[in-house]
C-alpha positions in Angstrom: -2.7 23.7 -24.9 -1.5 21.8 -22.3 1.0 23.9 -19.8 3.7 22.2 -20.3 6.4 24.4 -19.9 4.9 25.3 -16.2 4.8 21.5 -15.6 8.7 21.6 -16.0 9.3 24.5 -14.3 7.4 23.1 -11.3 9.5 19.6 -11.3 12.8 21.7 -11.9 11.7 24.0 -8.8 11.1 21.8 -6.4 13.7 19.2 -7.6 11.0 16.2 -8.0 12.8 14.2 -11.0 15.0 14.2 -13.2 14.1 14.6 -17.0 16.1 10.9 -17.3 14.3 9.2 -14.6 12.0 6.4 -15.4 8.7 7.5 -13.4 5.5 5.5 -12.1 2.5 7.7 -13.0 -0.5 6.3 -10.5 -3.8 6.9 -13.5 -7.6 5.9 -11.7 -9.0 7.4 -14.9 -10.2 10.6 -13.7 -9.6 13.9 -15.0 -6.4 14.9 -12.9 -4.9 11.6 -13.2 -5.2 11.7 -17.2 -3.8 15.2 -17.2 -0.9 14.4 -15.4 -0.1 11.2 -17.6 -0.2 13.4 -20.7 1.3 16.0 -19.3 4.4 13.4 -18.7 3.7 12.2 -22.0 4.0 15.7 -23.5 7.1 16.8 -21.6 9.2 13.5 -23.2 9.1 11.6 -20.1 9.9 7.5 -19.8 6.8 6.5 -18.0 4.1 3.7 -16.8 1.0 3.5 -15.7 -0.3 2.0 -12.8 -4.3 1.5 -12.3 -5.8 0.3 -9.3 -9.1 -1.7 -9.1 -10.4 -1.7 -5.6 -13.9 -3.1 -6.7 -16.0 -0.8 -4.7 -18.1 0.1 -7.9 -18.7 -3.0 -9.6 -18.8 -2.5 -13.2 -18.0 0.9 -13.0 -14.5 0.0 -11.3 -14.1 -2.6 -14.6 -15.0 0.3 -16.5 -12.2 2.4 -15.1 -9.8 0.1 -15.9 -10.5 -0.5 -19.6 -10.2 2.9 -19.8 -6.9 3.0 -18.4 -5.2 0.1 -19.8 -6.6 2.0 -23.5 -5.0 5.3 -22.8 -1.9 3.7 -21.4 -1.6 2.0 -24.8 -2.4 5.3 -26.5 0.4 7.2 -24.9 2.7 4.2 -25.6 3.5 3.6 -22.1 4.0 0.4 -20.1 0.5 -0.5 -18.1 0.5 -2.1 -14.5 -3.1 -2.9 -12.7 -4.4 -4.6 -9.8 -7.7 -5.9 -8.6 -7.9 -5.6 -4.8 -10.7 -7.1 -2.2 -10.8 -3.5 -0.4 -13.5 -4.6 1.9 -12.3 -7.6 3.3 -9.0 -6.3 3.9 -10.4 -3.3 5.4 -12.5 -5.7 7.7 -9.3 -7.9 8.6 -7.3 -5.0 9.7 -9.9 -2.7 10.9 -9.8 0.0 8.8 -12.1 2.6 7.0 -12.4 1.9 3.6 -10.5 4.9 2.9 -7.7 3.9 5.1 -7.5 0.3 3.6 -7.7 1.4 -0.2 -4.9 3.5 0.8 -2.3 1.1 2.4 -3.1 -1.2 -0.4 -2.6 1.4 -3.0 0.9 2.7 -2.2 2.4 -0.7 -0.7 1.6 -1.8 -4.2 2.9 0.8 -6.1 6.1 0.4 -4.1 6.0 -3.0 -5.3 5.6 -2.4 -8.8 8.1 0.6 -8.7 10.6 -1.4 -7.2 10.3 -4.3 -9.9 10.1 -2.1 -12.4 12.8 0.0 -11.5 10.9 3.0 -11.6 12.9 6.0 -9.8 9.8 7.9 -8.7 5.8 7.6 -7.9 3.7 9.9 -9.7 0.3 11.4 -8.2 -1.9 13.4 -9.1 -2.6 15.6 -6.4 -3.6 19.4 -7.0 -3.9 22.9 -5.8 -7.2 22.5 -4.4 -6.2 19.1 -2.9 -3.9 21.0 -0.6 -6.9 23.1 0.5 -9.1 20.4 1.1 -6.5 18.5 3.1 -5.8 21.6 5.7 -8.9 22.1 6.2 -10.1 18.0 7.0 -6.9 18.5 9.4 -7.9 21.8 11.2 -11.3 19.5 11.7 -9.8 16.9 12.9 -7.1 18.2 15.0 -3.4 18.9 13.8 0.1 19.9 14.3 2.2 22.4 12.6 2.4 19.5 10.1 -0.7 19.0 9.4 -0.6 22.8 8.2 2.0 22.9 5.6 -0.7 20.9 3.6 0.7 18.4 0.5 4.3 18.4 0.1 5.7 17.9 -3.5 8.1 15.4 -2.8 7.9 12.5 -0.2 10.7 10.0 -0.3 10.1 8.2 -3.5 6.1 9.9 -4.2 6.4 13.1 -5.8 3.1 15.2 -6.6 4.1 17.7 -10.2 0.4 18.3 -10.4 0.5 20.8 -7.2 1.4 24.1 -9.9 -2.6 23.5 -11.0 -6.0 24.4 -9.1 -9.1 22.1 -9.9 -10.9 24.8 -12.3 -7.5 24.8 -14.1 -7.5 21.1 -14.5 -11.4 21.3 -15.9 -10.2 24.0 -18.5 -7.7 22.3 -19.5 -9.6 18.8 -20.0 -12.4 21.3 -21.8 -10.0 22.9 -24.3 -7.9 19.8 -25.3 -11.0 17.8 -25.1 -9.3 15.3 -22.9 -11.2 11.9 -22.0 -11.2 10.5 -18.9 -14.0 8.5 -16.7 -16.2 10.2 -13.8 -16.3 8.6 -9.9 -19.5 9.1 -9.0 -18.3 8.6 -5.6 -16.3 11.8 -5.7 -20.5 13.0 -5.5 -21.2 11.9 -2.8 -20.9 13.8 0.8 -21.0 10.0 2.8 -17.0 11.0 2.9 -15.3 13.8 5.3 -13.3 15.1 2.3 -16.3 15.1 -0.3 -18.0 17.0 2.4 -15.2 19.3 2.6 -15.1 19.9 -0.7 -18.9 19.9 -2.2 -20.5 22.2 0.7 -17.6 24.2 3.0 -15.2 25.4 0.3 -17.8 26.8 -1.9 -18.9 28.6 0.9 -15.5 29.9 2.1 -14.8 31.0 -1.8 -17.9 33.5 -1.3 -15.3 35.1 1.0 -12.5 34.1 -0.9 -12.4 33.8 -4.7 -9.1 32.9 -4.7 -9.1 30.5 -1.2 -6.6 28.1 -3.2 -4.2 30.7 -3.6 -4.6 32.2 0.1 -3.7 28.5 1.2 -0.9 27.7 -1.0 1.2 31.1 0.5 -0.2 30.0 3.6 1.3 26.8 3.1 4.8 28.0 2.2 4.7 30.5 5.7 3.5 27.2 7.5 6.4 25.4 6.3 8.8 28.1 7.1 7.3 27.9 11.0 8.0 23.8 10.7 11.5 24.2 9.2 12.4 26.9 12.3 10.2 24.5 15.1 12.3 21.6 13.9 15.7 22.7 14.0 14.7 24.5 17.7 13.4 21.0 18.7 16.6 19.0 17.5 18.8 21.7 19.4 16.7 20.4 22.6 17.0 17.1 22.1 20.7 17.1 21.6 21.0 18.8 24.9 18.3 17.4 27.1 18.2 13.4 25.6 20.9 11.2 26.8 21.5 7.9 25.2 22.3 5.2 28.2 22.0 1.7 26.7 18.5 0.6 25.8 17.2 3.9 27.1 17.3 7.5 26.8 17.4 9.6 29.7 15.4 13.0 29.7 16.5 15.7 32.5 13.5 16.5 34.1 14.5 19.7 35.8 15.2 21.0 31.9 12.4 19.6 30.7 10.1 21.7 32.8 11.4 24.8 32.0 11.1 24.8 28.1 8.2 27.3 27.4 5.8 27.0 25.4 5.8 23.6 27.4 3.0 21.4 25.6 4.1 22.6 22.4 7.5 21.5 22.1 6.6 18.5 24.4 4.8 17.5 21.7 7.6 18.0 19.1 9.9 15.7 21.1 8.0 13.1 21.9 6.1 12.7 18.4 8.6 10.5 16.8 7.7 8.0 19.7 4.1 8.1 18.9 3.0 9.5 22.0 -0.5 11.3 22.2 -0.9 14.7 23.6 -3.5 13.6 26.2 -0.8 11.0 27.1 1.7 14.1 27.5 -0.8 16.4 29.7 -0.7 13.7 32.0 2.6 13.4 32.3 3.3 16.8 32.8 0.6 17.0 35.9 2.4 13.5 37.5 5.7 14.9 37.0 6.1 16.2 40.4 4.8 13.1 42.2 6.1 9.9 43.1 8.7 8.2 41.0 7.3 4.9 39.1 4.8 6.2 36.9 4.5 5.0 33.5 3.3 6.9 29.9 3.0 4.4 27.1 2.6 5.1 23.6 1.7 2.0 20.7 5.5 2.0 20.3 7.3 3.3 23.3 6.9 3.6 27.3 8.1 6.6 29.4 9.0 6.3 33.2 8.9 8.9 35.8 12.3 8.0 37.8 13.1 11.0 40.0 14.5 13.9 38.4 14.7 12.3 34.8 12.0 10.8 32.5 13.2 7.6 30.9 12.0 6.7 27.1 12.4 3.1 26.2 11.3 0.7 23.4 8.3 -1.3 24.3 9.6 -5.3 24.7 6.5 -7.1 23.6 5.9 -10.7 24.8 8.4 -11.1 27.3 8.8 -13.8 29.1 8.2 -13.7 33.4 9.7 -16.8 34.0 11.4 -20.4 32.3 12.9 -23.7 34.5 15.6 -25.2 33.9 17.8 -28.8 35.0 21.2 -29.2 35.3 21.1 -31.8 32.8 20.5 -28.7 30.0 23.9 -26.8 28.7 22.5 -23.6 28.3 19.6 -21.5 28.5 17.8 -18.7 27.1 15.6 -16.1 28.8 14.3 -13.2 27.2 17.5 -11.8 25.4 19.7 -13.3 28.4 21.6 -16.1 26.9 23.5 -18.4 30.3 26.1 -21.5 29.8 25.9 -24.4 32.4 29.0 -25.9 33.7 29.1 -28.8 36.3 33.1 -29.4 37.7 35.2 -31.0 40.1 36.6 -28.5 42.6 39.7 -29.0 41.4 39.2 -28.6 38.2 37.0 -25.4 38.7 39.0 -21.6 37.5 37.3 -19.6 40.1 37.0 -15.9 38.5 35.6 -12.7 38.9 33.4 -10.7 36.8 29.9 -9.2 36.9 29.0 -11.8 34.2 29.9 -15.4 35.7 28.6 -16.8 38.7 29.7 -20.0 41.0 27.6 -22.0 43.4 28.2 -24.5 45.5 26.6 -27.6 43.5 25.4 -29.7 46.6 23.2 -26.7 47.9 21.5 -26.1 44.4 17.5 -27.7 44.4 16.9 -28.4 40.6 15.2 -27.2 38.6 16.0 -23.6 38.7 14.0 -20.9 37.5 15.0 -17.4 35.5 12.3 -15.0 36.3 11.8 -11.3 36.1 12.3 -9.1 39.7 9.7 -8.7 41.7 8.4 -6.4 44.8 9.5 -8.2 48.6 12.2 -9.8 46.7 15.8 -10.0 49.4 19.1 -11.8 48.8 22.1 -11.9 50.7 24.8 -9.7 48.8 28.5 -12.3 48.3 30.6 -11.0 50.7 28.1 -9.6 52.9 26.2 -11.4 56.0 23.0 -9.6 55.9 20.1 -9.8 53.7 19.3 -7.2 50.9 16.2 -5.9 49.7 16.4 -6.2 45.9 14.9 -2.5 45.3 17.3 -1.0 47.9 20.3 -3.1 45.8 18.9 -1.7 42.6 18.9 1.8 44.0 22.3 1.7 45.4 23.6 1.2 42.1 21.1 3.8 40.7 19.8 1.1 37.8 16.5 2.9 35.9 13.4 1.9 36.9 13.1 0.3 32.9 16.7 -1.3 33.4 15.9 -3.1 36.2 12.5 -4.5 35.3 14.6 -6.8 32.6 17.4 -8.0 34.7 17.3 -11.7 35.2 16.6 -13.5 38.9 18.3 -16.5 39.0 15.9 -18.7 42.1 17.0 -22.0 43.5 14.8 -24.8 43.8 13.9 -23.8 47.7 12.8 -20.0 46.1 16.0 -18.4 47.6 17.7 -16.1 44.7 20.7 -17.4 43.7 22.1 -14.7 41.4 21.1 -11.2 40.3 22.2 -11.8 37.0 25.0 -9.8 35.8 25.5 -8.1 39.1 26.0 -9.9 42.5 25.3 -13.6 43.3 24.4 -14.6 46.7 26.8 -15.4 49.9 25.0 -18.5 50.9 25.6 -20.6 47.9 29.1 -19.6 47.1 32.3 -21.9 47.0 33.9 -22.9 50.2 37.0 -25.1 50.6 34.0 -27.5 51.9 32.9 -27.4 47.8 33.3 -30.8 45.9 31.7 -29.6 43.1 30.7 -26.7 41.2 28.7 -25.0 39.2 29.7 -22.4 36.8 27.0 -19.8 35.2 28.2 -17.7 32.1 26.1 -14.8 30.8 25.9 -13.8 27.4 
């Protein structure tokens, strides 16, 4: 008899659906898959099937999904499928096969759930699934997460099937005599996880009949350790992270004393993507000079004297663009500036960090908006010296990732004419000499 009653009390548990939601039930034909659709099917659930044909198998992939698209129709329930080219796509993007069968499989069910209005995903993940997946991530290098094994519920993918161990699911496909279609890939030890599970877990269930058991408590302590290591983490980060515009400031005097150190580094700089190797190095540079960058795929870090500063990487930015006075406006990078040519007597001379006025006669067209660079000098308005640009930018105390974006307005002749949205430059400013000038306008 199928175990109904302990399929509900597993969804009712751990909250995954509700016995009115519409669900998604992801079928390849194999055993587990077929038990979970009719174990929906059993329990009164509305539900669909959705088959995926990655055409890795040739006729036995077409094979697979006659089979499916008959036992959806047996059950009564809606059928969705899919033929995918896995290996050219896994070419394109440069991924395992694995990997690409993956991303193709669950950006499509998303897809199909979302036209469908289907409130959940379905999968048929079990017990001894969980096992396997530790295990490939103890092999492979983890986090705590990587310990608490496979979660029920994810977002909109929720996995009912977890309550059963793979012997379970055999004895139950034995004694309702259950049909379903064998991967003869799953055979095969070419793949880490087939490896996993065809030669090391029978070997560790000589020591351990009941191994899937052992890892499933061992999951729910594992969890417990995350749930207490996150909230510990986000207490950190609330006291030690500092939003300041495009950044976040880190105090690196705080930072250093957090034990245990590369543990809860790790923990705060996750989200960001950044690589434990990545981290180690940071933490033996952290005493030198100021300067030093840390990148991750998605974000940089900066060493800038007694704090660490974690930006947002700004991909393809522009170093430089030229410019006439014949052109209203221009756009550099996400600096947006206004042109305005007038009479002297018609020019509203004003204040503010974010307008600037030149005397027109001494501009050299074109101009040029570039990035700051290392030697760079004006002379401050107001001021009859010159200025090193770095010294400016450390008077002010601007971050070393703040000031890398700031615009350089450069005359003609190379001398700069405006540090844009700070300080333009004495030499070129309005004198009661000025016949004309020339207004800039940041926005």
């Amino acid at each position: 008899m199928l175990p109904v009653s302990r399929f509900l009390s597993f969804i009712n548990q751990h909250k995954l659906c509700k016995p009115s939601d519409k669900i998604l039930v992801s079928v390849s034909g194999g055993r587990d898959s077929v038990v979970l659709a009719q174990l929906f099917n059993a329990a009164g659930f509305k539900f669909g099937i959705a088959h995926c044909n990655f055409g890795l198998r040739g006729h036995e992939s077409d094979e697979d999904e006659r089979f499916t698209q008959q036992l959806a129709a047996q059950l009564n329930a809606p059928f969705h499928s899919v033929r995918f080219e896995t290996e050219a796509y896994a070419k394109q993007h440069k991924l395992s096969i694995q990997m690409a069968a993956r991303e193709l499989r669950y950006d499509w069910f998303e897809q199909i759930r979302s036209e469908f209005d289907y409130r959940f995903i379905a999968i048929a993940h079990h017990a001894s699934d969980t096992t396997e997946t530790i295990l490939l991530n103890l092999v492979r290098g983890t986090g705590i997460a990587g310990l608490h094994g496979i979660l029920p519920k994810r977002d909109r993918l929720i996995r009912p099937l977890l309550f059963l161990s793979r012997t379970e699911i055999s004895e139950i496909v034995d004694a309702e005599k259950i049909a379903y279609r064998e991967d003869s890939s799953n055979e095969s030890s070419k793949y880490a996880r087939n490896k996993i599970r065809l030669e090391v877990i029978p070997k560790l269930k000589e020591l351990n009949a009941k191994l899937d058991d052992t890892f499933e408590a061992n999951c729910k302590r594992f969890s417990q350790i995350e749930e207490f290591l996150n909230i510990q983490v986000a207490a950190i980060k609330a006291q030690i992270f500092e939003k300041k515009e495009n950044a976040i400031q880190i105090a690196l005097p705080a930072l250093k004393k957090l034990r245990p150190l590369q543990l809860i580094l790790f923990e705060l700089f996750k989200p960001y993507g950044f690589a434990e190797n990545v981290l180690e190095d940071l933490v033996n540079a952290w005493n030198g000079q100021p300067g030093k960058q840390f990148e991750s795929d998605s974000h940089l870090i900066v060493l800038d004297r007694d704090r660490l500063l974690l930006t947002q990487k700004v991909e393809h930015l522009s170093t430089e663009v030229l410019f006439t006075a014949q052109e209203a406006s221009i756009s550099f990078n996400t600096t947006h500036l206004n042109l305005k040519i007038s009479e002297i007597t018609d020019a509203k001379i004003q204040t503010g960090p974010d307008m600037a006025f030149f005397d027109e006669s001494l501009l050299q067209f074109p101009l040029k908006l570039r990035l700051w660079k290392q030697g760079d000098y004006f002379y401050p308005f107001g001021m009859d010296g010159k200025k090193k640009l770095s010294d400016f930018f450390t008077g002010l105390k601007i971050p070393i990732t703040e000031k890398q974006n700031i615009p350089i307005l450069e005359n003609g002749n190379g001398d700069i004419l405006w540090i844009v949205g700070y300080r333009s430059d004495n030499r070129y400013k309005v004198t009661s000499q000025t016949k004309k000038v020339i207004t800039f306008e940041k926005h």
